[in-house]
C-alpha positions as CSV (number, residue, x, y, z in Angstrom):
1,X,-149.6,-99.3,-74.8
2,X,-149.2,-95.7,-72.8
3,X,-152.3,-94.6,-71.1
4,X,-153.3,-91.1,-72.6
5,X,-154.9,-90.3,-69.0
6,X,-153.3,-88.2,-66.1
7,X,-152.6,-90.4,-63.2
8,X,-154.5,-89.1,-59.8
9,X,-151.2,-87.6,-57.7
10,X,-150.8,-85.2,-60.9
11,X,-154.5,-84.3,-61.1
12,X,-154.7,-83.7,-57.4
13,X,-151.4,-81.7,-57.4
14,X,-152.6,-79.9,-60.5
15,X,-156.1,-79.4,-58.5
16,X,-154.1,-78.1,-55.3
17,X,-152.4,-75.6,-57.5
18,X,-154.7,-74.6,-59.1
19,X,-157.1,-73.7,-55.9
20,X,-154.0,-71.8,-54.3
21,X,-154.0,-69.3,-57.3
22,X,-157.6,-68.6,-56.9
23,X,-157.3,-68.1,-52.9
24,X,-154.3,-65.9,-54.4
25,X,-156.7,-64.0,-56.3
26,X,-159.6,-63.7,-53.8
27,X,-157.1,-62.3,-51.2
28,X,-156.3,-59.7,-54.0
29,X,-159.6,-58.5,-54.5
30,X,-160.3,-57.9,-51.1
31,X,-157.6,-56.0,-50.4
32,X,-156.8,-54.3,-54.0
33,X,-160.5,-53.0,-54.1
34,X,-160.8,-52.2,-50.4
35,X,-163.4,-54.3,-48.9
36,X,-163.6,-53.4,-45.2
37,X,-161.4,-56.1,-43.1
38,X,-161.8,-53.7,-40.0
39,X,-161.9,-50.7,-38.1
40,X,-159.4,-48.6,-36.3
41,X,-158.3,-45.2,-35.4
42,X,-155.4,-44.3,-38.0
43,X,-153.4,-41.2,-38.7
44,X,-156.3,-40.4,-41.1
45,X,-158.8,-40.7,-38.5
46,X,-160.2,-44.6,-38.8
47,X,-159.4,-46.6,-41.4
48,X,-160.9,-50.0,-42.2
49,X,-158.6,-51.9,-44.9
50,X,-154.8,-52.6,-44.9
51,X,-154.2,-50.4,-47.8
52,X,-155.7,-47.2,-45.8
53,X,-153.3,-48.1,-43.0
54,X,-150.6,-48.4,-45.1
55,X,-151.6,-45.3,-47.5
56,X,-151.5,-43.5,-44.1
57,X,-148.2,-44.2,-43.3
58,X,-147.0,-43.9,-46.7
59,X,-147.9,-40.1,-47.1
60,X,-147.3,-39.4,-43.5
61,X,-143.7,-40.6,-43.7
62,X,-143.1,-39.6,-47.3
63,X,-141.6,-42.8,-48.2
64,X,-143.4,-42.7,-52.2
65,X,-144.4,-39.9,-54.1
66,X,-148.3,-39.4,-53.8
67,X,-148.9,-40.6,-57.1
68,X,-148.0,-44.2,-55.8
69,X,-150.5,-43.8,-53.1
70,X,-153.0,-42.7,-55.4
71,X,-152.3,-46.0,-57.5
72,X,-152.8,-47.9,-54.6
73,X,-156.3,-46.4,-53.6
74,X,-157.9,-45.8,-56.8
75,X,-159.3,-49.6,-57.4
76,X,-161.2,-49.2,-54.0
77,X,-162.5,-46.0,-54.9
78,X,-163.9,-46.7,-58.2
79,X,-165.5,-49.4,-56.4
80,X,-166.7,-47.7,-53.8
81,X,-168.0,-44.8,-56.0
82,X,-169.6,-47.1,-58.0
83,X,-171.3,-48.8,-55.2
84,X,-172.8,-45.8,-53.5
85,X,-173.4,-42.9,-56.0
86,X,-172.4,-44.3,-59.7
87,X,-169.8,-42.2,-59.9
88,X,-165.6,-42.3,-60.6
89,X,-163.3,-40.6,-58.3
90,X,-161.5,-37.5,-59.2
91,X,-158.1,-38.3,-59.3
92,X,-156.6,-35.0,-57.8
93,X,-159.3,-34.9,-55.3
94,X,-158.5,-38.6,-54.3
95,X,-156.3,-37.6,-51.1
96,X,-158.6,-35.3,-49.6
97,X,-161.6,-38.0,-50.2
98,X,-159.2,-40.4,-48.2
99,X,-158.8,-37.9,-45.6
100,X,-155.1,-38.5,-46.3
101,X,-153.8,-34.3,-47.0
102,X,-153.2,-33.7,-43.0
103,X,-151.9,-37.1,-42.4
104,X,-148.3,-35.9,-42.0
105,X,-149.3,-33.6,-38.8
106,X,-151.0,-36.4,-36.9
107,X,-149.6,-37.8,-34.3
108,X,-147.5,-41.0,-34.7
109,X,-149.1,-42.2,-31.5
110,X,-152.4,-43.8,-32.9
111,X,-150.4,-45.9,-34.8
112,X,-147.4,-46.8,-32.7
113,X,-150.2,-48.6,-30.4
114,X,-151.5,-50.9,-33.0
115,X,-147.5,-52.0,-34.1
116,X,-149.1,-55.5,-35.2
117,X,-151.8,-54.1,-37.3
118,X,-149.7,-51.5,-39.2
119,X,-146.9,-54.2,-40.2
120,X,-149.5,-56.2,-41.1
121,X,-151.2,-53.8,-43.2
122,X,-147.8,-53.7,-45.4
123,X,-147.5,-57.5,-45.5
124,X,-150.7,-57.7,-46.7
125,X,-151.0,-55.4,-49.7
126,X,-147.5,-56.3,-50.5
127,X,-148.5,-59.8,-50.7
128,X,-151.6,-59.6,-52.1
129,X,-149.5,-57.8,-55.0
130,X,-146.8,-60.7,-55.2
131,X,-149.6,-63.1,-55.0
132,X,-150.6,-62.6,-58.5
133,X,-147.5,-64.2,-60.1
134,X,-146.8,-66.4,-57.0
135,X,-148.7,-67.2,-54.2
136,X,-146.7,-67.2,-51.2
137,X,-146.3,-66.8,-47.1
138,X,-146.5,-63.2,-47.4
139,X,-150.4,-62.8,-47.2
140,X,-150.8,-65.3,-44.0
141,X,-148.0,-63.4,-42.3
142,X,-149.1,-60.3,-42.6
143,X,-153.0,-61.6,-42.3
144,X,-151.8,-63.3,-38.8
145,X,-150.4,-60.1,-37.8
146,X,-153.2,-58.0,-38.5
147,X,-155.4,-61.0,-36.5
148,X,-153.3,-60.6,-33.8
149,X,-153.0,-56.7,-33.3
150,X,-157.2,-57.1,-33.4
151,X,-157.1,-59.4,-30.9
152,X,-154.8,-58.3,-28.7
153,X,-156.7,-54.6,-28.9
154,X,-159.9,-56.7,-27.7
155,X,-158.5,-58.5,-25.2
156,X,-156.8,-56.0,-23.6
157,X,-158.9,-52.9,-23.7
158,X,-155.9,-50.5,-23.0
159,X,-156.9,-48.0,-26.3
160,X,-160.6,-48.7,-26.2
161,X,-163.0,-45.6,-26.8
162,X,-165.9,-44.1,-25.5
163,X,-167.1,-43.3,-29.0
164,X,-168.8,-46.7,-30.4
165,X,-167.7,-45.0,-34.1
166,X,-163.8,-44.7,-33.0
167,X,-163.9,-48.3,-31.0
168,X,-162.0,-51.0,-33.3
169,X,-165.0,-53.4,-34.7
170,X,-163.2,-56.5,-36.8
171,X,-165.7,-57.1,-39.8
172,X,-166.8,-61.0,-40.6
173,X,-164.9,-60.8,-44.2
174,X,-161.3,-60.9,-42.3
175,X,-162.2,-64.8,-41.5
176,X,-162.5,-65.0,-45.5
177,X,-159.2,-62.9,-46.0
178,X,-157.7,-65.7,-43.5
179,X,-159.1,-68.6,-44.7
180,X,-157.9,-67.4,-48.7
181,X,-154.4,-66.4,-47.0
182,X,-154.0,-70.1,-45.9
183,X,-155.3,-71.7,-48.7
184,X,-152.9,-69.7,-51.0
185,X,-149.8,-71.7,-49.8
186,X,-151.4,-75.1,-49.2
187,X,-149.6,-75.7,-52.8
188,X,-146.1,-74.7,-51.6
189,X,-146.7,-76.9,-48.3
190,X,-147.7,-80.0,-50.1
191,X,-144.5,-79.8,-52.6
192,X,-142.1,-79.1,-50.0
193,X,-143.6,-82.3,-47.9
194,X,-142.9,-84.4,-51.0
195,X,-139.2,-83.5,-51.6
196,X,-138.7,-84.0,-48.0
197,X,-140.4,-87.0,-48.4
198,X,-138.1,-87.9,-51.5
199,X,-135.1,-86.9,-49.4
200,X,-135.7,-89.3,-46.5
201,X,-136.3,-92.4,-49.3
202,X,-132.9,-91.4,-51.1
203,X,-130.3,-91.2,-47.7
204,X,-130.9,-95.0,-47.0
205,X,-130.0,-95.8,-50.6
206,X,-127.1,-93.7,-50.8
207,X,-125.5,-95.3,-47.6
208,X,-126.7,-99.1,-48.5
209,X,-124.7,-98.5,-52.5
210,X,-121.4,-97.5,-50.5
211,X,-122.1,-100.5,-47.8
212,X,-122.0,-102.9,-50.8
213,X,-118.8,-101.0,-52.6
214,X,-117.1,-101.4,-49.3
């Protein structure tokens, strides 16, 4: 008689999968609705998520059309309008509340210093994004890279400021945006273990059935 219960491998992979997808989804609500990671100087004058580095960069460079950008910011800044005055953005108004209209005269210099931080920045929202219908590498890789640029900025000092409000400051929730970024492939990991795993069992049988046709 066939047991109608799920034997404990399944449940723990199902478990494991299932915990990846939320750490998928947690990752995409800090970045998606802009909850501060950190703080740096940007071409917009200091910006404190990845999407305002990469909004930046995006109008300064003119690689989408504004009305991309403006997709990308306007979860935040309901939030964030919500939060402090109960109030929706204007959404013609949401470039200049961003700080974003001069972008494109600003020096590239501020951001050619902080390299890691600004690829970062893309790999983040982009994977945040791709995250939703599969969680991937994208989000630790581009979380790593923002990690790195912050450290590297701390250790080094080269571009500190004077001004405490223009110094970069790394906020505590970047630890969570880590800790969801590594949890959201722990899934992938533990499948590609097992078919390596499976791999290893199946060589030895292979060579052993042509040992005994020989």
């Amino acid at each position: 008689m066939a047991s109608s219960s799920s034997s404990p491998s399944s449940k723990k992979g199902w478990m494991s999968g299932n915990f990846s997808r939320i750490a998928a989804r947690v990752y995409f609500v800090l970045i998606i609705f802009q909850i501060p990671l950190f703080r740096i100087p940007c071409r917009s004058g200091i910006c404190t998520t990845p999407i305002q580095v990469t909004s930046s960069q995006l109008i300064a460079n003119e690689i989408f059309p504004p009305s991309v950008v403006k997709t990308l910011l306007f979860p935040g800044a309901v939030v964030h309008g919500l939060v402090t005055n109960m109030s929706l953005p204007n959404w013609n108004s949401l470039l200049d509340m961003y700080n974003l209209t001069g972008a494109k005269n600003a020096s590239p210099a501020v951001d050619l210093q902080r390299l890691e931080v600004l690829a970062g920045s893309y790999f983040s929202v982009a994977g945040a994004l791709v995250g939703l219908i599969s969680p991937g590498r994208m989000t630790l890789f581009g979380t790593l890279l923002v990690v790195w640029g912050l450290v590297k900025e701390g250790v080094l000092g080269k571009n500190a400021s004077a001004d405490p409000a223009q110094s970069v400051y790394v906020y505590p929730t970047i630890v969570i945006a880590l800790v969801c970024a590594f949890s959201s492939i722990t899934y992938n990991v533990k499948k590609a273990a097992t078919r390596g795993q499976v791999a290893t069992i199946a060589k030895p049988l292979k060579s052993s059935a042509k040992s005994k046709l020989k």
